[in-house]
N, C-alpha and C positions, 0 to 999 in steps of 0.2 A: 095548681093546687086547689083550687076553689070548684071546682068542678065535683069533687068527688073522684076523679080517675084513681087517686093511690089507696085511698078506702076499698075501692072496687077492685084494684089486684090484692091488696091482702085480703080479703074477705073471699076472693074466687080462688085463692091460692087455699085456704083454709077447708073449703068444699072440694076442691081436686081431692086433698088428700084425705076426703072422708072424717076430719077432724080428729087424723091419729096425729099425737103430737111432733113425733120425728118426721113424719110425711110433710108437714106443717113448716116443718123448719125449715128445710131440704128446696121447699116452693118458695118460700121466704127473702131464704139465701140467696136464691137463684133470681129473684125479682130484684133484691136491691143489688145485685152487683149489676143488673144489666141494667136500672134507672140511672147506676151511679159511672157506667160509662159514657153519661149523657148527657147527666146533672151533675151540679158540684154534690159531693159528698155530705156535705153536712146539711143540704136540700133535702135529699132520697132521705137521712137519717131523723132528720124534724117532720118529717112526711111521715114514713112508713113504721117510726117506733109509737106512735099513738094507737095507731091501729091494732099492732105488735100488740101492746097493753089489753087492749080488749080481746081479741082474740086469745090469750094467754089464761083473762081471768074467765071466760068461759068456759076453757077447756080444765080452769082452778089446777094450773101447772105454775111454776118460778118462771117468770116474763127474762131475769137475767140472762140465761143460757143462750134466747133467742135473741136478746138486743147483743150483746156481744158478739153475737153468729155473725147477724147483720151488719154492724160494725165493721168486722175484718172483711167483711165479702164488700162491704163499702168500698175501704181501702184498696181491698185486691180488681176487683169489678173497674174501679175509678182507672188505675193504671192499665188499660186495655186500651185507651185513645189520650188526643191529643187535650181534652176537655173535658177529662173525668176528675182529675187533681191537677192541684193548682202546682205543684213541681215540675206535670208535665209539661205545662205552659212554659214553665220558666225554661225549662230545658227544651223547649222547639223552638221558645223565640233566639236563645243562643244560638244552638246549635244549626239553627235554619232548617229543621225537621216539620215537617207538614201534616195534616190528620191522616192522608194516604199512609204516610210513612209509617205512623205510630199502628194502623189499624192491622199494615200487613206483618210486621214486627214485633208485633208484644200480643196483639190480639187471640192469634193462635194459641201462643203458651198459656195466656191468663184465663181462656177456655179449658185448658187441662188441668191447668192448677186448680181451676174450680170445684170441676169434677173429684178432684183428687182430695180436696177440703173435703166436698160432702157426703164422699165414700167416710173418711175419717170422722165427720159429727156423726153419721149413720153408727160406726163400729161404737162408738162412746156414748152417744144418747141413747140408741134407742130400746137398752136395756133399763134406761134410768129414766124414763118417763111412762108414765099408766095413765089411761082417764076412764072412767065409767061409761057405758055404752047411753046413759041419761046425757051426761054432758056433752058424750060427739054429737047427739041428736041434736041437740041447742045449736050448734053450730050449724047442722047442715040446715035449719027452720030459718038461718039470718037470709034475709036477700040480700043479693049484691049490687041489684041493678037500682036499689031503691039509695045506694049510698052515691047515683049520682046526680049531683044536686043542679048543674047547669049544662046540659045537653046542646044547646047552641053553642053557646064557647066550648065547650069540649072539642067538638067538633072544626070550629074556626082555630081553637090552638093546638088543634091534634096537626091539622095541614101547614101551620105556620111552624111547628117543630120539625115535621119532615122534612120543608124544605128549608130548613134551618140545617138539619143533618145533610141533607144533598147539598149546602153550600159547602160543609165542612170538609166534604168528601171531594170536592173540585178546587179549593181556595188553592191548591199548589198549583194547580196546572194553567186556572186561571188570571194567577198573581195578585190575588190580594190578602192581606190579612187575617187572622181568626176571628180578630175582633171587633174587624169590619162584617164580616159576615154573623158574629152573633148580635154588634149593637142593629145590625136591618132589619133581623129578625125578631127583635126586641121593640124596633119601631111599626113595625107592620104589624104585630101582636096588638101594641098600644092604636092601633089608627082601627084594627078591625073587629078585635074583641072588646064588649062591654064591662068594663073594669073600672074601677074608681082610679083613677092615675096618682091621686095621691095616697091612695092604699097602696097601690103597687110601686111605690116610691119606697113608702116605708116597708118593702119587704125586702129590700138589698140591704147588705149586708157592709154596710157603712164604714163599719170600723173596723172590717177586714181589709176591706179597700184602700182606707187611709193607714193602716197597718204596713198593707206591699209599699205603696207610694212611700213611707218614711223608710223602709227597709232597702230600699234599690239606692234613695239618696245615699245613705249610708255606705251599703257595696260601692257604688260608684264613689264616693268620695275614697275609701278604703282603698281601690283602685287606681286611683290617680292619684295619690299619693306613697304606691310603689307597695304599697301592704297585701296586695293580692299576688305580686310577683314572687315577695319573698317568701311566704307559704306556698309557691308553685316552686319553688326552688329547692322546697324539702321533698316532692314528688320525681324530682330530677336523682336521686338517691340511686332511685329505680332504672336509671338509665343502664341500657344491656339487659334487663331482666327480658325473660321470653313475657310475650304481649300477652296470652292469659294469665299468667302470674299477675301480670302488673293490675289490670283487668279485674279480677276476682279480691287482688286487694282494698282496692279503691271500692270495688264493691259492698266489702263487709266493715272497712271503716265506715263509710257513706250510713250503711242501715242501722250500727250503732251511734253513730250521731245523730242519726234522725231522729231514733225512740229517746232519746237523751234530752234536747235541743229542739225537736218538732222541725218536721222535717221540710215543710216551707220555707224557714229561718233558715236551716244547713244549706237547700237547695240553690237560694238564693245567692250565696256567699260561695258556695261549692263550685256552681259551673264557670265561674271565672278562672276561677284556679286551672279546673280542667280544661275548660280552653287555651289558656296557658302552656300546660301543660305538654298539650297536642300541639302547640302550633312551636313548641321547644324540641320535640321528641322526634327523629328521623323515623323510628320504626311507626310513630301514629302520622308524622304529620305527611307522610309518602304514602299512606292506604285508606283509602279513605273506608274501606270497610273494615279496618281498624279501627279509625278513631271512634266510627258509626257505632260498633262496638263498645267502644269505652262509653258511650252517652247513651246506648240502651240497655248497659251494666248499672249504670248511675241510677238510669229511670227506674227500675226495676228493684234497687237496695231503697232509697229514699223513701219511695213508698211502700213498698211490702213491712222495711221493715219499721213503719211509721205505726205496728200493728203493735209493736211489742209492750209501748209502754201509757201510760194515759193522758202524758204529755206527746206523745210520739203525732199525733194526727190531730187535725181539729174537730173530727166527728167523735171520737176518742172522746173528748170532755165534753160534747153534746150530749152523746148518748147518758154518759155518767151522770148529768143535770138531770136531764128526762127521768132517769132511771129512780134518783134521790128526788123530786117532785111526788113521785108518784109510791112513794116509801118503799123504796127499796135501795141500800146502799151498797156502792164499790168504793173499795179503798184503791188508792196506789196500787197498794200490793197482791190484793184481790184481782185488777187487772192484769197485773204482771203473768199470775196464774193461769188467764185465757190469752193474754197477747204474746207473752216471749215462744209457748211453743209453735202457735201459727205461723210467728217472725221465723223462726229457726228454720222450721222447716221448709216454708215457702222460700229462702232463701235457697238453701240446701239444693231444692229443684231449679231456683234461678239461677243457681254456679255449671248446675248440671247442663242448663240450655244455654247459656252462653260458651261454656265449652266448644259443647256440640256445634254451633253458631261459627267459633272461631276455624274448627278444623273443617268445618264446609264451605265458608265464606274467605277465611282471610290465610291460613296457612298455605 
């Protein structure tokens, strides 16, 4: 982040599209969802909505439209890998799911879901935004190259990234961990990029940290005191129902908890259950691309539908910070406005691919 690197893709995303503002968006979107398959979520969203800000008030258009863009393509972008959100994690280290696994699996769909979001901002904005041919020119007179401010680290953490990604990409078949492979690449960054260590201390995210850590004691004690059984006992209801049934239910409860409760909280508490569940159920616990099913129905409600609400996601009340910093306000309900029909529908196409999934795969 000190580089300059996320200055320099929204500012080159701004000159692609010539400084029309739908273009603008569309390049935007498409930048944070693929940082945020890579970053945490609420990284890419502390990154790239500053910039968002500037860019906006140049083009003297409403910056909302596009932080909220941003935002859901956060959420959607992040759910494409094993290490884009933090539910995914939760649900690979249960379910013993790998970044291979997540990449070949959800990757695909959250590439057309993409597409399919910004065919839909395209039909909705881009009647609703004008700028003067004065202010695209302001735009295209910014440099891009000049917003990056340390070219040696760039370059030393551009290679310690990649082969941070090419460890993500082997950790299954090599057998180690995620978190063994992201704390090396977090050491080898600290041993070879020039960085104040105690800056880069104080840029984690502390109390998120200490947040999971109190929340797993909890599940786990909830768990070993028979509380996770008996809520997997109301999922046994379901027993005999055909497997997309069951599937697609678990799915649309999952995404209205999420936006309810935030959906790291739900996740956490959630995959026990369903492991449970699966390992109670002859029809999940006999196919394993059933159960595989059930836990990338999960992936896929948790997070999408973490879209819906303001509590629903943690970038969700970043952006909303950001946004009131910088005077401009969203209410609850105001996000409800941009987040319930993204949720709905992105779901809508997630019931549609799991379907499709079930009768290719597991039928």
């Amino acid at each position: 982040s000190g580089t300059g690197l996320f200055q320099f893709v929204a500012i080159k995303c701004a000159k692609l599209a010539k400084g029309l503002p739908i273009r603008t968006m569309i390049l935007l979107v498409f930048a944070t969802a693929s940082l945020s398959a890579f970053l945490d979520n609420v990284t890419t969203i502390l990154l790239v909505a500053p910039v968002t800000l500037l860019v906006c008030n140049e083009l003297d258009v409403p910056p909302v439209p596009f932080l909220m863009a941003e935002t859901m393509a956060s959420n959607i972008g992040g759910t494409a890998t094993l290490i884009g959100d933090p539910p995914n994690l939760i649900i690979g280290s249960i379910a013993d799911l790998n970044f291979m696994d997540f990449l070949v699996n959800l990757t695909p769909f959250i590439l057309v879901l993409m597409v399919i979001y910004c065919i839909c901002l395209w039909v909705y904005y881009s009647k609703r935004m004008r700028v003067t041919v004065e202010k695209r020119a302001l735009i295209m007179e910014l440099d891009e190259r000049a917003a990056i401010s340390d070219r040696s680290n760039l370059i030393r953490g551009g290679i310690v990234m990649i082969l941070t990604i090419l460890g993500f990409l082997v950790h299954g078949a090599v057998g180690l961990q995620p978190c063994v492979v992201a704390m090396s690449g977090a050491a080898l960054a600290l041993c070879i990029c020039k960085v104040d260590v105690d800056h880069a201390l104080e840029k984690i995210e502390w109390s998120t940290l200490f947040f999971f850590m109190a929340l797993f004691i909890v599940v786990c004690g909830a768990s070993a005191c028979g509380l996770m059984d008996k809520i997997g006992s109301f999922l046994s209801l379901m027993e005999g129902w055909p497997v997309p049934v069951v599937v697609l239910v678990i799915m649309w409860i999952s995404a209205i908890a999420a936006a309810v409760m935030n959906n790291v909280s739900f996740t956490a508490a959630m995959v026990t259950v369903v492991a449970t569940f699966i390992s109670a159920s002859p029809a999940f616990r006999g196919s394993e691309a059933c159960s595989d099913l059930l836990w990338w129905g999960l992936a896929l409600a948790v997070c999408l539908g973490g879209n819906a609400s303001l509590v629903g996601a943690a970038a969700n009340l970043v952006t909303v910070g950001i946004a009131e910093k910088n005077g401009h306000s969203v209410s609850f309900t105001g996000f409800l406005k941009y987040g319930v029909p993204v949720a709905v529908g992105s779901m809508v196409l997630a019931s549609v691919y799991i379907m499709a999934r079930y009768f290719l795969f597991c039928a």
